[in-house]
C-alpha atoms as one frame of an Amber mdcrd trajectory, in Angstrom:
protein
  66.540  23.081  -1.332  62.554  22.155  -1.067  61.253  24.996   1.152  59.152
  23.153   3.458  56.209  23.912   5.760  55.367  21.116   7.848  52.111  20.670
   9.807  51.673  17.901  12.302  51.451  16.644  15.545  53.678  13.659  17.330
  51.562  11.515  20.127  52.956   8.190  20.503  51.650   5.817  22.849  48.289
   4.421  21.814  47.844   6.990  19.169  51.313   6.011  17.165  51.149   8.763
  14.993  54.511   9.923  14.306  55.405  13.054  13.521  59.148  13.664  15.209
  59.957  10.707  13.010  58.587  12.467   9.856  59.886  15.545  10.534  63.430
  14.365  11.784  63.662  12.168   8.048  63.040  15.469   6.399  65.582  17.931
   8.803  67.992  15.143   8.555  67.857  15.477   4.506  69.875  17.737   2.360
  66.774  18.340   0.011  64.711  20.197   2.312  64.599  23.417   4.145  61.862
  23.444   6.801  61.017  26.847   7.365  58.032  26.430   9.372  56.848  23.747
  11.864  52.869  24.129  12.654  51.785  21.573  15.723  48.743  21.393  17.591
  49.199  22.557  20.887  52.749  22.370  22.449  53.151  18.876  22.123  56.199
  16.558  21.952  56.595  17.551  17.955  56.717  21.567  19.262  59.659  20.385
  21.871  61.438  18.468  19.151  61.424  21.739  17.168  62.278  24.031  19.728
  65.409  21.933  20.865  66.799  21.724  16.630  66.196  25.076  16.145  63.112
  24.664  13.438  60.600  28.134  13.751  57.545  26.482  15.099  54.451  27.945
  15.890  50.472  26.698  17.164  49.044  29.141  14.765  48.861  28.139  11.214
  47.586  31.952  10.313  51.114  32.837  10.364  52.059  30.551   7.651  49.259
  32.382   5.252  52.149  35.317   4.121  54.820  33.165   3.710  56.724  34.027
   0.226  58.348  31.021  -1.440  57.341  28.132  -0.425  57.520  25.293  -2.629
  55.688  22.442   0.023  53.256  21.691   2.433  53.127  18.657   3.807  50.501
  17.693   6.541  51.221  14.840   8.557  49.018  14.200  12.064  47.168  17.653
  11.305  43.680  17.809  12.289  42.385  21.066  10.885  41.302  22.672   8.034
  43.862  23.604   5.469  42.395  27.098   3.621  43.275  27.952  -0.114  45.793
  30.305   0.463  48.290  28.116   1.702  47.076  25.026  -0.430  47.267  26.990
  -3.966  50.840  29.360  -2.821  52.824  25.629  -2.661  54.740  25.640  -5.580
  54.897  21.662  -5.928  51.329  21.028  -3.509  50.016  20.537  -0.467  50.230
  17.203   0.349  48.571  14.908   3.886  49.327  11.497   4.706  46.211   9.650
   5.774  46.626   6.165   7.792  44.000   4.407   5.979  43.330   3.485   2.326
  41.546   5.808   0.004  38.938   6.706  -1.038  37.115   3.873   0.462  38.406
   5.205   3.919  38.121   8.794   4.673  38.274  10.474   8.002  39.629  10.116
  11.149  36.462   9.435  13.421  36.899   5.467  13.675  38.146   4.086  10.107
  40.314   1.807  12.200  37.178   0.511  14.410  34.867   0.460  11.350  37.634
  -1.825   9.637  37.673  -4.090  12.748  33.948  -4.487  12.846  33.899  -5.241
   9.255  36.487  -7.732   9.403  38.263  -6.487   6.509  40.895  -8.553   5.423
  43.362  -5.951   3.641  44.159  -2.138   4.664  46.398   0.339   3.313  47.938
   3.947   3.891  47.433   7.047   1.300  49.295   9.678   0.270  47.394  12.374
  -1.236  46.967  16.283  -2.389  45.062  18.889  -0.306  42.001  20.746  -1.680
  38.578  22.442   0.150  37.036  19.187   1.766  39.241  15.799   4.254  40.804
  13.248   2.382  39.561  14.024  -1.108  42.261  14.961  -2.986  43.765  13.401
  -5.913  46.496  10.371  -4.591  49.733  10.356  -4.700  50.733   7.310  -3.903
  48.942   3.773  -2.230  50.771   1.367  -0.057  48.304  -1.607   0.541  48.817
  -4.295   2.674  47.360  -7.863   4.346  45.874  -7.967   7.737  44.537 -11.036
   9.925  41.314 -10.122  10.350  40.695 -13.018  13.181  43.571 -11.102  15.463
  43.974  -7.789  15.065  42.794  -5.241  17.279  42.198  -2.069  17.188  45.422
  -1.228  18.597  47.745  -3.154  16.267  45.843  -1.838  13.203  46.534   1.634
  14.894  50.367   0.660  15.262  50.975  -0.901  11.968  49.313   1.775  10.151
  51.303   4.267  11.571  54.572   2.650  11.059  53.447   2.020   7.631  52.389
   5.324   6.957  55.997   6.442   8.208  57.122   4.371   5.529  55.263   5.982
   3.129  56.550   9.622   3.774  59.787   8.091   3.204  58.873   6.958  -0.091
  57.251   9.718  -1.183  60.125  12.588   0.229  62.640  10.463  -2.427  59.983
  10.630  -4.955  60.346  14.347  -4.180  63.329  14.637  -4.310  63.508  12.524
  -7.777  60.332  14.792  -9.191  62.118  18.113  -8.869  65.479  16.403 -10.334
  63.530  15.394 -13.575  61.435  18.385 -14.063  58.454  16.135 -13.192  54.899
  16.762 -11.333  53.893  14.197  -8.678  51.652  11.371  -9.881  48.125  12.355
  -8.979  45.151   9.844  -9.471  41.421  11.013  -9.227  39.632   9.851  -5.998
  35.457   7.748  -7.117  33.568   6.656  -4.646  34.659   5.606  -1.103  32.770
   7.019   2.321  33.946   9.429   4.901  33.535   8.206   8.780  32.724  10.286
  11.209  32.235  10.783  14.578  29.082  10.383  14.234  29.273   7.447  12.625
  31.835   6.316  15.504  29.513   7.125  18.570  26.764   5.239  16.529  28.416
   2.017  15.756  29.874   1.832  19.120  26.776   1.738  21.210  25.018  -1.660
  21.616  20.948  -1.498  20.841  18.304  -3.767  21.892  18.332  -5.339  18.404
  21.783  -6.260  18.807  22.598 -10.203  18.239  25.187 -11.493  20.734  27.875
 -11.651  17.401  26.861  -8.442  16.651  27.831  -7.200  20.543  31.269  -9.353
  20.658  32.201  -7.273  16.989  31.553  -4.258  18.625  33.528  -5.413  22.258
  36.327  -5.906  19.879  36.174  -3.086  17.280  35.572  -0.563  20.402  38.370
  -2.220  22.775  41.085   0.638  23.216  42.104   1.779  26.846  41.833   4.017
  28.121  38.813   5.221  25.921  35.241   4.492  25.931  34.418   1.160  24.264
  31.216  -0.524  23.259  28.460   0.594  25.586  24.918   0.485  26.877  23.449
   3.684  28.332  21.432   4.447  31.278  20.043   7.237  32.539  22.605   9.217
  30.249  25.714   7.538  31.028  28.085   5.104  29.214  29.040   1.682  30.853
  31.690   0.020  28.496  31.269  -3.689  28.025  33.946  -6.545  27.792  32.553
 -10.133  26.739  34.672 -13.944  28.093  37.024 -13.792  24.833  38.414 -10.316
  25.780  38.903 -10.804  29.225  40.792 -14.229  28.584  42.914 -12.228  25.908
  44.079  -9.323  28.649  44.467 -11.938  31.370  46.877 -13.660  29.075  48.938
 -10.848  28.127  48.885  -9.667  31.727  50.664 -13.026  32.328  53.093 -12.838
  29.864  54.587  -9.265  30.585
């Protein structure tokens, strides 16, 4: 049995990220013992827990004297991951990232930035842990097409989620198959790539004065994600999102057709 410490979060809805699912793959599986569940917050992955009896707690600290354990996996987890817990993993310490590296690291907006840029293919990484977000060597790289003309923010969201669920999938059997052979998981050297942050986020999404109109209807539709904040202008400190004619013929239409 893989001793297992799994560190996540489960949000659903317009989030999508999908940690019961992960977890339940891996308590489901004969190969691994999970014998610690780390969530942020009580949240519907620390009720899942509670109610199939998996020891889960809000406080990673108390995974840091933990004997034995031969994997970390982080799926959903926002924080920080210190040595001591990266380097006492037997086999690694291991996050899944919903977007394609290392040309897209961090969490603060890849999916916006990729709908502003109008990029025409995306993807969903599987990687090791070390000191800094989403720089670790990669495991593994599932890549696929999007329609740049139609997807939204949302759908990117969706579909990278349910491909990154996918992916965990792929990579507990190659797991599984690695500690059958006597093998090491493949690890490939991240060059290059950028890190967005939320900096970077609250920039892009604000409309300027130098703004051209295309520029301002990218922005309407990279920012467009109820109930958040989308593309603004400011005045006198406060945000006033802004919707353009496509947009509100596109939610008009769907309203019709639910």
């Amino acid at each position: 049995m893989i001793k297992t410490i799994f560190l996540g979060k489960h949000t659903g809805g317009n989030n999508n990220c999908l940690g019961i699912d992960a977890l339940e793959h891996l308590n489901a599986s004969k190969n691994f013992d999970i014998i610690k569940c780390v969530t942020i917050g009580k949240d519907l992955l620390y009720d899942f827990c509670l109610n199939n009896d998996i020891d889960v707690t809000n406080n990673i600290e108390e995974c840091y004297n933990i004997n034995e354990v031969d994997l970390v996996i982080s799926y959903g987890f926002a924080k920080l991951i210190k040595d001591t817990l990266i380097n006492n993993s037997k086999i690694g310490c291991i996050n899944f990232h919903p977007a394609p590296l290392p040309a897209w690291k961090g969490m603060g907006g890849v999916f916006n930035f990729a709908i502003y840029e109008q990029v025409t293919e995306w993807g969903v990484t599987c990687h090791f842990v070390d000191k800094t977000f989403d720089t670790g060597d990669i495991i593994k790289l599932n890549s696929f097409n999007i329609d740049t003309e139609n997807e939204t923010v949302h759908s990117l969201t969706k579909k990278s989620h349910e491909q990154l669920l996918r992916l965990f999938r792929e990579v507990a059997e190659l797991i599984v198959n690695c500690q059958h052979e006597g093998t090491s998981l493949p690890r490939k050297k991240q060059v290059g790539g950028r890190y967005i942050s939320r900096q970077d986020f609250n920039n892009l999404r604000k409309i300027k004065k130098e703004d051209s109109s295309e520029t301002i209807d990218r922005k309407i539709k990279a920012f467009f994600h109820p109930p958040h904040h989308g593309a603004f202008i400011e005045i006198d400190n406060k945000e006033y999102s802004l919707l353009n004619s496509e947009l509100l013929k596109k939610i008009n239409l769907e309203s019709r057709t639910q």
